[in-house]
C-alpha positions as CSV (number, residue, x, y, z in Angstrom):
1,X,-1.8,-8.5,21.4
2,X,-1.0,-4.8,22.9
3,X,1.1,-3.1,20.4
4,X,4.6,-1.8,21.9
5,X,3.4,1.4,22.8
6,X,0.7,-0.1,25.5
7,X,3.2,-2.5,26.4
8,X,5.6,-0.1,27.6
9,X,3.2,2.1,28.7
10,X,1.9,-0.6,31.8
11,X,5.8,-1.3,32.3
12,X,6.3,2.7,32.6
13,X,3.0,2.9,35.2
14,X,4.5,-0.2,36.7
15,X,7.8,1.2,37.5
16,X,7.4,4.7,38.3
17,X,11.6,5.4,38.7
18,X,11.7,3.9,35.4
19,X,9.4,6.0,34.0
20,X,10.9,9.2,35.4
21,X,14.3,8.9,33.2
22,X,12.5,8.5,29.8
23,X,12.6,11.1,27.2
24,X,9.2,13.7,27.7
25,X,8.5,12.9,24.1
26,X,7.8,8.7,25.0
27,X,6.5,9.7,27.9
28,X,4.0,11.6,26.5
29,X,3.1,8.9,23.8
30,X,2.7,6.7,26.4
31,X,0.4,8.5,28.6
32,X,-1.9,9.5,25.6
33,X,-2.2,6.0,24.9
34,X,-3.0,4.5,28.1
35,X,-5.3,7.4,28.6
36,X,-7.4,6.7,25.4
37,X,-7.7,2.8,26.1
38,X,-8.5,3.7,30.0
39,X,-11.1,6.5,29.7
40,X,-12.2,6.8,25.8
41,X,-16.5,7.3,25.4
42,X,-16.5,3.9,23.7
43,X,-14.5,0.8,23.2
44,X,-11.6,0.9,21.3
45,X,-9.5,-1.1,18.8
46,X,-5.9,-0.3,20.6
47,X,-3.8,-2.5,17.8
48,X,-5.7,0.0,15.2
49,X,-4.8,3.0,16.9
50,X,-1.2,2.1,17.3
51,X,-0.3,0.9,13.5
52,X,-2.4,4.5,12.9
53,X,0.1,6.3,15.6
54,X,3.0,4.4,13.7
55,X,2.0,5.2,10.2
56,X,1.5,8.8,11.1
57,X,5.5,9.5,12.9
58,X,7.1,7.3,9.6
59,X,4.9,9.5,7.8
60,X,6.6,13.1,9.1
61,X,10.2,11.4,8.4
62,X,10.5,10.8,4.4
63,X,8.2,8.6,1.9
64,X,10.1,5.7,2.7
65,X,9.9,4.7,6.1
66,X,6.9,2.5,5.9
67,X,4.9,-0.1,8.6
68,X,3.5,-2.9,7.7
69,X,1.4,-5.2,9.8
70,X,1.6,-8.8,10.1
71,X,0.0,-10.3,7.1
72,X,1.9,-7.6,4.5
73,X,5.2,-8.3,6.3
74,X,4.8,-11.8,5.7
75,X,4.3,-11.4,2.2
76,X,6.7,-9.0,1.8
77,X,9.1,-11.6,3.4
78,X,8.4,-14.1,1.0
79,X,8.8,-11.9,-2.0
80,X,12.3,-10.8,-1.1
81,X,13.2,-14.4,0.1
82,X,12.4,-16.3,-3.3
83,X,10.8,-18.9,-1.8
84,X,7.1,-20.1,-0.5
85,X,5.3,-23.2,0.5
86,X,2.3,-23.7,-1.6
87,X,1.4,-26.0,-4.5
88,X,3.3,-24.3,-7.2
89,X,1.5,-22.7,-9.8
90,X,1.0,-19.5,-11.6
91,X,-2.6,-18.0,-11.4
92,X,-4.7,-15.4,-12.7
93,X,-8.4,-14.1,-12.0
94,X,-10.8,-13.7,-14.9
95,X,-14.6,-13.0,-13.7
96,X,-13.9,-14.6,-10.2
97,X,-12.7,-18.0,-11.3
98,X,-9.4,-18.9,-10.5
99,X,-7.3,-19.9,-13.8
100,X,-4.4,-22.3,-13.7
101,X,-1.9,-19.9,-16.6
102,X,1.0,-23.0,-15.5
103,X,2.8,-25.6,-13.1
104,X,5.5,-25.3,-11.8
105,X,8.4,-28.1,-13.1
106,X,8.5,-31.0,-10.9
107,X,6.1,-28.8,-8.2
108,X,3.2,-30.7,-6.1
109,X,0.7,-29.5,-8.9
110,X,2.2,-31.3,-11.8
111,X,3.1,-34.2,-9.5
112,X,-0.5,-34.6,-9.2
113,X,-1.4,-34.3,-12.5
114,X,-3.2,-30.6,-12.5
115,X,-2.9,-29.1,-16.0
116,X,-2.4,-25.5,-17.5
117,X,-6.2,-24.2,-18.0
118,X,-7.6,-25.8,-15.5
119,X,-9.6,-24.1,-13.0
120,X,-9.2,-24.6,-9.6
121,X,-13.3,-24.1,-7.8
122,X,-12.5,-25.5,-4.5
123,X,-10.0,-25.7,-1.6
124,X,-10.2,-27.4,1.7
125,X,-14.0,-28.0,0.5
126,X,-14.3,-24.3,0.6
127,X,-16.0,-22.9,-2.5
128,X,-13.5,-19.8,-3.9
129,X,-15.2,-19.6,-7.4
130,X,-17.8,-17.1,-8.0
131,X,-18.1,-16.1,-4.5
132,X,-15.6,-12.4,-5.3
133,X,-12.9,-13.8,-2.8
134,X,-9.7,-11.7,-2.3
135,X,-6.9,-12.7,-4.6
136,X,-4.8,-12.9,-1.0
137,X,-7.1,-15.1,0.3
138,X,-7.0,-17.4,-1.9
139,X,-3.3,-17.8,-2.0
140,X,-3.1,-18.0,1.8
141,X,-5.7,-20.7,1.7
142,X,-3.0,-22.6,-1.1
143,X,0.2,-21.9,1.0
144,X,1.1,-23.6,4.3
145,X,3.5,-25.2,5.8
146,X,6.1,-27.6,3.4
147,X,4.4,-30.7,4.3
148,X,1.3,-30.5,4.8
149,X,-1.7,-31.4,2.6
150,X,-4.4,-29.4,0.8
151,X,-7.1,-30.8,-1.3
152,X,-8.5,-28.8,-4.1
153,X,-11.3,-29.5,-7.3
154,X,-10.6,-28.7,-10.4
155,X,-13.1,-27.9,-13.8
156,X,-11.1,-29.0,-16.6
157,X,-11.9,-28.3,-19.9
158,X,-14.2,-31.6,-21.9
159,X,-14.8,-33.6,-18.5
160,X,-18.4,-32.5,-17.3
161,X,-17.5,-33.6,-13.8
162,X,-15.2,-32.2,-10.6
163,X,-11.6,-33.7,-10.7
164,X,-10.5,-33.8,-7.2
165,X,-7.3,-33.7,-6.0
166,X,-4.6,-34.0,-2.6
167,X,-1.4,-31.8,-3.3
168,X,1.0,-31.9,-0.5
169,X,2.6,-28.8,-0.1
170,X,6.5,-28.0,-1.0
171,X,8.8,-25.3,-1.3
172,X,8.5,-23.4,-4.4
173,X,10.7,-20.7,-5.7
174,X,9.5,-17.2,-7.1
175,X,12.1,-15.9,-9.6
176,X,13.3,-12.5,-10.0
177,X,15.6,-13.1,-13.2
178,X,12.6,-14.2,-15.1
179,X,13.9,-13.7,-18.9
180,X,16.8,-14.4,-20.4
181,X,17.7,-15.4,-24.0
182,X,20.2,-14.6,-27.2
183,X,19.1,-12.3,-29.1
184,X,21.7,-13.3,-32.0
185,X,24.8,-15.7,-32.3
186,X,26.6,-13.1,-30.0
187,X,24.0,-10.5,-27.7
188,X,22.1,-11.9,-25.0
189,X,19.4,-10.2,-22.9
190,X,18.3,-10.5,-19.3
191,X,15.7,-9.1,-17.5
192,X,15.8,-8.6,-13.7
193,X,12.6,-7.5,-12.0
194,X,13.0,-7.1,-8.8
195,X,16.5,-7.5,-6.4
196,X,15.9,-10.3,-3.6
197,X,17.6,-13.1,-1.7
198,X,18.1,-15.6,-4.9
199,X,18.6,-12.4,-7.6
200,X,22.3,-13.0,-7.4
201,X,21.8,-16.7,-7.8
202,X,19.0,-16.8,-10.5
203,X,21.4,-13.9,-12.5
204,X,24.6,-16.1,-12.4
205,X,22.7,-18.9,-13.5
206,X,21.3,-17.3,-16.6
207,X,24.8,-15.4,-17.3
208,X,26.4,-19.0,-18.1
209,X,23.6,-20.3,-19.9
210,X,24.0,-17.7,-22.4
211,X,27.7,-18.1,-22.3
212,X,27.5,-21.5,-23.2
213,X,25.0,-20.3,-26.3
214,X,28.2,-17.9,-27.2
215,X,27.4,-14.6,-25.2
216,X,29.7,-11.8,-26.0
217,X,27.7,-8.4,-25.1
218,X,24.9,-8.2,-23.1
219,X,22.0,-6.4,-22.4
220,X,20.1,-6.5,-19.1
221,X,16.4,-5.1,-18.7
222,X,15.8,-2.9,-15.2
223,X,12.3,-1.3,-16.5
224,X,9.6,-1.0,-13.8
225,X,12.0,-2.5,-11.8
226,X,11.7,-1.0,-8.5
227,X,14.6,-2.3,-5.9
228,X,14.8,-4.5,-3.1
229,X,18.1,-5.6,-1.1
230,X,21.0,-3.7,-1.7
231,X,23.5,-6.6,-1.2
232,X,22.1,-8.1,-4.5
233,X,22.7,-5.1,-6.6
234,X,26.1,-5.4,-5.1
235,X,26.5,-8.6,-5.7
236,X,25.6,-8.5,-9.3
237,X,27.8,-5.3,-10.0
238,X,31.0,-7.7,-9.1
239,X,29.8,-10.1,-11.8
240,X,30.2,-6.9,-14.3
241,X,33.0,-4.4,-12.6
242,X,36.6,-5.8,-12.9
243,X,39.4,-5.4,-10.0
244,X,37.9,-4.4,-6.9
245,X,36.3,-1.3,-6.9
246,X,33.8,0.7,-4.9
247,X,30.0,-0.2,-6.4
248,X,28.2,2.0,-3.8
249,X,28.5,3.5,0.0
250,X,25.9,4.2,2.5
251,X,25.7,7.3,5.4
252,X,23.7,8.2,7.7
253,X,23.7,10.2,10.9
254,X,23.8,7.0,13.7
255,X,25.4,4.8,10.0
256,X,29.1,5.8,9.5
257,X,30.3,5.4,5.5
258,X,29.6,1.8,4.7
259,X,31.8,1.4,1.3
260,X,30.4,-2.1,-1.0
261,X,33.3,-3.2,-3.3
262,X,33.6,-5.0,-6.0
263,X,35.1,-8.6,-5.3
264,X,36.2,-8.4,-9.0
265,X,36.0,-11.9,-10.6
266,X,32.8,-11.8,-11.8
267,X,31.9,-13.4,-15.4
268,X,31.4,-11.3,-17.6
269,X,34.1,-8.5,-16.8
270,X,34.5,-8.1,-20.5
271,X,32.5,-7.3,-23.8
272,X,29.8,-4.5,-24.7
273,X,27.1,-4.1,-21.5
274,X,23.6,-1.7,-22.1
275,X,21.5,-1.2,-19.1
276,X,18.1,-0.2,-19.7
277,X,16.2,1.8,-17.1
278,X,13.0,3.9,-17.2
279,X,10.8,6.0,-14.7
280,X,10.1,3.3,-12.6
281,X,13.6,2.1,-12.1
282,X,14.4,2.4,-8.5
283,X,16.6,1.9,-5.6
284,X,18.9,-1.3,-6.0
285,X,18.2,-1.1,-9.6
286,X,20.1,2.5,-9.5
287,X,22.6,1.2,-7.4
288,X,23.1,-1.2,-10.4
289,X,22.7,1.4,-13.1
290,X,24.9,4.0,-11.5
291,X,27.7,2.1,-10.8
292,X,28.2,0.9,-14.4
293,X,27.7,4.4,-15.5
294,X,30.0,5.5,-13.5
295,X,32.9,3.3,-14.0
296,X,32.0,3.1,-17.5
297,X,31.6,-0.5,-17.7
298,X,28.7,0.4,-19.7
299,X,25.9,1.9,-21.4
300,X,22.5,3.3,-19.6
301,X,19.3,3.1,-21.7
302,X,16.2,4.4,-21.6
303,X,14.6,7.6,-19.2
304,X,15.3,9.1,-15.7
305,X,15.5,6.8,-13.4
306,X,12.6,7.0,-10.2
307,X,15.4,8.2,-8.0
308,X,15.4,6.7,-4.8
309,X,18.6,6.5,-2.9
310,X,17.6,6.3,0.8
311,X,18.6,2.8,2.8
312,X,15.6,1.1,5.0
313,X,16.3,-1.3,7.6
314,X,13.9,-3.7,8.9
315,X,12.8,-3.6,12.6
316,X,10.9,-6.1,13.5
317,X,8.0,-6.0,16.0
318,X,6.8,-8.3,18.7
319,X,3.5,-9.1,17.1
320,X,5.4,-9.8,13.5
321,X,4.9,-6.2,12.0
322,X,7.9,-4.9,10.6
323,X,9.2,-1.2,10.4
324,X,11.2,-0.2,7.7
325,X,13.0,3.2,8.8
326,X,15.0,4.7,6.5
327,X,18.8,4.8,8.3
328,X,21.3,6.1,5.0
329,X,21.6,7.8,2.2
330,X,23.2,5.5,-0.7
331,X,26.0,7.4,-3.3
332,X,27.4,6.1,-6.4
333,X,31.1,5.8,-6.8
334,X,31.3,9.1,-8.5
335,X,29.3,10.5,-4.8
336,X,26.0,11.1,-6.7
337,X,23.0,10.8,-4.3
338,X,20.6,9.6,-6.6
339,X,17.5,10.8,-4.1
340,X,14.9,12.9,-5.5
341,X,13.7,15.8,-3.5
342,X,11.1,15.4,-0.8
343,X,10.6,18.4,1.2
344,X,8.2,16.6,3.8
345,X,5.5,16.9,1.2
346,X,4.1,13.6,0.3
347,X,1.5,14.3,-2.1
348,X,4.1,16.7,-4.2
349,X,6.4,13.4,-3.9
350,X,4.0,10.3,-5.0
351,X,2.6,12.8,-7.8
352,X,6.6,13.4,-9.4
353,X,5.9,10.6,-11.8
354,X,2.7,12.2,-13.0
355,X,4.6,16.2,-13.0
356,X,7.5,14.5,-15.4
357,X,4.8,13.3,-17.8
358,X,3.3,16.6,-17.8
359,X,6.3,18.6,-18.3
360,X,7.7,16.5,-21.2
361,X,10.6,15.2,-19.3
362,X,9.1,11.5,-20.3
363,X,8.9,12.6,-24.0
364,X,12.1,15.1,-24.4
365,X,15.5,14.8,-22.6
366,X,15.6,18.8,-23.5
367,X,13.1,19.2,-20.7
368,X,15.6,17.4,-18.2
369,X,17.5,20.2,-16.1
370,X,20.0,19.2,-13.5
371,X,22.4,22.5,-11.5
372,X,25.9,22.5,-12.2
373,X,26.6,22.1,-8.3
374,X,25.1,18.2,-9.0
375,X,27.9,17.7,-11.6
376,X,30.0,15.2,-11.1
377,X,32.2,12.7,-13.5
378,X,32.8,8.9,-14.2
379,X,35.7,7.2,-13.0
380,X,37.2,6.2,-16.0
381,X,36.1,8.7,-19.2
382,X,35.7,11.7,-16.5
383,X,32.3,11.8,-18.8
384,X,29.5,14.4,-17.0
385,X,27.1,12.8,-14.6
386,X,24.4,14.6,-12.3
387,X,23.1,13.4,-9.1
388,X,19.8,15.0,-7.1
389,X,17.2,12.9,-8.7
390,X,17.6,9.3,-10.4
391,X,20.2,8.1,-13.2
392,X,19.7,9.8,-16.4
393,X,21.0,7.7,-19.5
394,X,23.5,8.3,-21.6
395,X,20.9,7.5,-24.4
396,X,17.5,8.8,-23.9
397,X,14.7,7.0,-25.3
398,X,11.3,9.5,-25.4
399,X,8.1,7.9,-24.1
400,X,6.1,6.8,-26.9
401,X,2.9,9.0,-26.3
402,X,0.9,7.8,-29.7
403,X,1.8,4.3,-29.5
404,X,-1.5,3.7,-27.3
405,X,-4.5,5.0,-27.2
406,X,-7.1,6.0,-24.7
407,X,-8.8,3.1,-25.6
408,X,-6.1,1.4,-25.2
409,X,-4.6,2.8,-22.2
410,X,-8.4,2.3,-20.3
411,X,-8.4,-1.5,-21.3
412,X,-5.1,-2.2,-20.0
413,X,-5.8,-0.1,-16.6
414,X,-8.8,-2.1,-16.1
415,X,-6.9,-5.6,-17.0
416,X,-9.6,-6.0,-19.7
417,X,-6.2,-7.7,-22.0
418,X,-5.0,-9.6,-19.5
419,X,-8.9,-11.0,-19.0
420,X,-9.5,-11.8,-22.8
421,X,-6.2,-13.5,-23.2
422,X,-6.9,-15.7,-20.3
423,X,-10.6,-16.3,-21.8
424,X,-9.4,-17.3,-24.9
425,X,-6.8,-19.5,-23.7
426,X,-9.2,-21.3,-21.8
427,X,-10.9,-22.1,-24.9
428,X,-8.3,-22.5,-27.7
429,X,-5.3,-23.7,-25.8
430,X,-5.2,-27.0,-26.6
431,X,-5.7,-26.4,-30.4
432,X,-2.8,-24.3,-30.3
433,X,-0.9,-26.2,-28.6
434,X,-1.5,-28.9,-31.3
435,X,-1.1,-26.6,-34.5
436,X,2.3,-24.8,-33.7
437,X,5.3,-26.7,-33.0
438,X,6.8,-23.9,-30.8
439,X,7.0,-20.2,-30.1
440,X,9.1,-19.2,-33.4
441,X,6.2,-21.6,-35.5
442,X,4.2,-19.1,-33.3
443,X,5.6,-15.9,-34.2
444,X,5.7,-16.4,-37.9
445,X,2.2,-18.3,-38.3
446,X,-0.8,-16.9,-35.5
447,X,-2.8,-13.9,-35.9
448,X,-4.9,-12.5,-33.8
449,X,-8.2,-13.3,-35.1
450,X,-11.8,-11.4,-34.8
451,X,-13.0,-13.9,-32.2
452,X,-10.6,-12.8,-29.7
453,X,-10.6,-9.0,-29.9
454,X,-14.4,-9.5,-30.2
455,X,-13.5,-11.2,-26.9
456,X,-12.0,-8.2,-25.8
457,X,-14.0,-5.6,-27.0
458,X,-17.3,-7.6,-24.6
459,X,-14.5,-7.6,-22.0
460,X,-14.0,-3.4,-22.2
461,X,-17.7,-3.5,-22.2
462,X,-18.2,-5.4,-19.1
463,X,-15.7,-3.4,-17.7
464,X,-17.5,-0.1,-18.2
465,X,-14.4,0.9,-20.9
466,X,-15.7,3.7,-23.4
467,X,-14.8,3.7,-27.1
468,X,-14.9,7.5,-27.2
469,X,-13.4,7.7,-30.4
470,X,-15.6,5.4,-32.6
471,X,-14.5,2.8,-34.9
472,X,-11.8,5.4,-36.1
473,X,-10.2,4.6,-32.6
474,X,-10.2,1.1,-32.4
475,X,-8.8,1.0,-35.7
476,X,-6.1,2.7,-34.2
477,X,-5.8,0.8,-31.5
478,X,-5.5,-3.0,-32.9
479,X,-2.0,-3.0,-34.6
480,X,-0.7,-2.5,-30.5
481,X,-3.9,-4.6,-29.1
482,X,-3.0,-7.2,-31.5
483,X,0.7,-7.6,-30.6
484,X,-0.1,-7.1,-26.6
485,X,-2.2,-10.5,-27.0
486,X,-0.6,-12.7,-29.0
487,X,2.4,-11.8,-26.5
488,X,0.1,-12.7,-23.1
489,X,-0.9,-16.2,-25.3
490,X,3.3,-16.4,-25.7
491,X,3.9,-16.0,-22.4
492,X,0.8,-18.2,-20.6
493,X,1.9,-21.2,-23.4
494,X,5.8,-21.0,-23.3
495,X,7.8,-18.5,-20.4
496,X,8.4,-15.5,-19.8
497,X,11.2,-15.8,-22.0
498,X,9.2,-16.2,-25.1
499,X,6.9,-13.4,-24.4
500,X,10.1,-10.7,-24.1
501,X,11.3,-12.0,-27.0
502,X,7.9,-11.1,-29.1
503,X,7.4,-8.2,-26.9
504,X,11.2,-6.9,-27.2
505,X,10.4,-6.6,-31.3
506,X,8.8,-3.6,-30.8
507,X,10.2,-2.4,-27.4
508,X,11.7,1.3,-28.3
509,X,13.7,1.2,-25.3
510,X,15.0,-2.7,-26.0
511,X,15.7,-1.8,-29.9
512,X,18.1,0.9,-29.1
513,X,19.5,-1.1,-26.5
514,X,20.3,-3.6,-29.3
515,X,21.4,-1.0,-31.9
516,X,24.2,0.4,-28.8
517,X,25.6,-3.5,-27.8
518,X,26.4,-5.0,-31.3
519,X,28.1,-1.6,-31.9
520,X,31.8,-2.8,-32.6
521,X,33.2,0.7,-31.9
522,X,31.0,0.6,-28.5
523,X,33.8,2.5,-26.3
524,X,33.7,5.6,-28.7
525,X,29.6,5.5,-27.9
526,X,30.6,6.0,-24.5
527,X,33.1,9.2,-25.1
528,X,30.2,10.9,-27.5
């Protein structure tokens, strides 16, 4: 299909009058487009040219105005919305084999009977094992339409033949709240990792679980979290922000002040709140952070935020490409704009992360500098806050720079953990499944024995992973190796839930986290 530039340019040769009252500037894309596709040396791919023309004006406007063609915006679709037709498992890759990690409760794969470690070698009598398929493709060839079948063989560990099977595909929901648990007879904890269409929902729904276990303070998780809609960050400030007050407002030069309130009867307007946030925090998850900073509901955790505070809106294209133009600038209630400076150089801009490792901003909140003419102050304490570049905590929590190795930093890059975890799953899940009654049994009993990091040592080899520093290295490196693993087995065996909870005991940023919230005195914290 012609992209919208050749469509309107055959309307604009088409209707000359037309044509004559456009702005130069269109006109002159328009020409320069038909001209190429009319008179170009050699045949030409006019969709490619146009998403290339696209990228390239979103590109001169800020770094996030983005385009994304058909098969990304579907995806991107289904991420925000929560929900997919497919056959509702969890997945990973290890050395082109597609492992089945776990089913999804009461989801067409459980129906059926498929189990966790089995491995899925076939679908629609197409062969995706061992022939280096694209993760994407594979998952497109699993979803369709609710309805529909799809049949699929399976390896299973101790049968030496194919077990075939018919799913019929059905909805299946992809969480965003995807940990939640009490910490103690009192603190609770929930992680949020991304702000979609069911965030709100899923956040609720944890919130009076743990109320019913006896929540009184709370703790919720926004590392790497990096945004999504707006309306959810709204939404789940009002569960936090009693009366009805202003969460966050939006302007722009054709977007007059938007204001987002409160609706203030949320549950859990009372009792000790830490929100933890690092680097990668961004967008909707500042919106979050900033807003209980700045009414002091609350406590912020952690590091700098990323600092994005400019508002997309999706335009949707004829062909099912989507353009997200950036239309606002978000503030807090305080009037912080939490955007980070761009100055119409990208490559300055996607390398910030990488400058504030190098400058010791990651490591020392001494390095952190913000101008006085960025000062503003909460609502409530009239406490100091700066705007001009993300949300900076009111407890900083240094990036642990020894924790990991290089070793250890080059296995995890190359997803040489993740691999051996999965590989010894495969072979030992079913004996641990037997010999420990459940993840606490779990915690206090398994270690991490030579097969497996011998597992993962062949893995870094594979994987073209140098130990550098000798055996002196890797000794170094297993007290961190050790946990990571016996986390992944956690999670792949139990949830999500079980995996933060081992992973949490030795979380810098979750430990202080804990230390602020039980604090009985918690609203002098905030005044220091």
């Amino acid at each position: 299909m012609k992209k919208i530039f050749l469509l309107i340019a055959t309307l604009v040769l088409t209707f000359t009058t037309q044509a004559q009252e456009m702005p130069a500037h269109i006109l002159k894309l328009m020409y320069t487009s038909n001209i190429i596709s009319r008179f170009y040396v050699d045949n030409t791919d006019n969709d490619k040219i146009t998403e290339a023309g696209i990228k390239a004006m979103l590109k001169e406007l800020d770094p996030h105005s983005t385009y994304t063609d058909t098969k990304e915006t579907k995806a991107l679709l289904e991420q925000m919305q929560g929900s997919f037709s497919g056959i509702g498992i969890q997945f990973n890759i290890v050395s082109d084999t597609l492992f089945v990690i776990q089913t999804t409760k009461n989801g067409p794969s459980e129906r059926a009977g498929i189990l966790a470690g089995d491995k899925i070698v076939t679908v629609n009598d197409t062969v995706i094992s061992g022939v280096k398929m694209e993760r994407s493709d594979i998952m497109s060839r699993l979803r369709g339409a609710k309805g529909t079948e799809v049949r699929v063989e399976v390896v299973r560990r101790g049968i030496d033949r194919l077990l075939p099977f018919t799913l019929v595909r059905d909805d299946i929901s992809t969480e965003t709240v995807d940990a939640a648990y009490m910490i103690d007879d009192k603190n609770g904890y929930i992680r949020i990792t991304s702000f979609g269409a069911k965030t709100h929902e899923e956040f609720a729904s944890k919130l009076d679980s743990l109320k019913s276990l006896g929540l009184k303070n709370l703790i919720i998780d926004l590392e790497g979290n990096g945004g999504g809609y707006l309306n959810a960050a709204v939404d789940i400030a009002s569960e936090l922000i009693d009366e009805e007050k202003l969460v966050v407002y939006t302007e722009g030069r054709s977007n007059p002040r938007q204001e987002y309130i409160s609706k203030g009867n949320g549950k859990f307007l009372k009792g000790n709140l830490v929100v933890i946030v690092d680097e990668t925090s961004a967008s909707a998850s500042e919106i979050l952070a900033g807003a209980i900073q700045d009414w002091d509901r609350g406590l912020v955790v952690g590091r700098r935020s990323f600092g994005k505070g400019l508002v997309q809106r999706p335009f949707n294209l004829p062909d099912g490409s989507m353009i997200r133009l950036t239309i606002a600038r978000y503030y807090t209630p305080s009037g912080r704009c939490i955007q980070k400076p761009y100055d119409n150089d990208s490559i300055k801009y996607e390398l910030d992360l990488m400058n504030r490792y190098n400058s010791g901003e990651l490591t020392s909140a001494d390095s952190i500098h913000f101008p006085d003419s960025l000062k503003t102050f909460t609502k409530r304490l009239k406490r100091p806050v700066y705007g001009g570049g993300g949300i900076m905590p009111d407890y900083f929590v240094p990036l642990d720079t020894l924790k990991y190795t290089k070793y250890h930093r080059a296995l995890a890059a190359k997803g040489c953990i993740i691999q051996a975890s999965l590989k010894y799953l495969d072979q030992n899940r079913q004996q641990i499944e037997q010999e420990y009654s459940d993840i606490y049994d779990f915690e206090k009993r398994f270690e991490v024995d030579e097969t497996y990091m011998k597992m993962l040592r062949e893995q870094g080899e594979q994987d073209n992973v140098k130990l550098e520093g000798g055996e002196e290295e890797y000794e170094k490196s297993l007290p961190e190796l050790k946990r990571q693993l016996k986390s992944l087995i956690a999670r792949d065996i139990w949830s999500m839930d079980k995996f933060m909870e081992i992973y949490n005991q030795s979380n810098e940023l979750f430990l202080k986290a804990y230390e602020l919230v039980k604090e009985k005195k918690f609203e002098r914290l905030m005044q220091k």
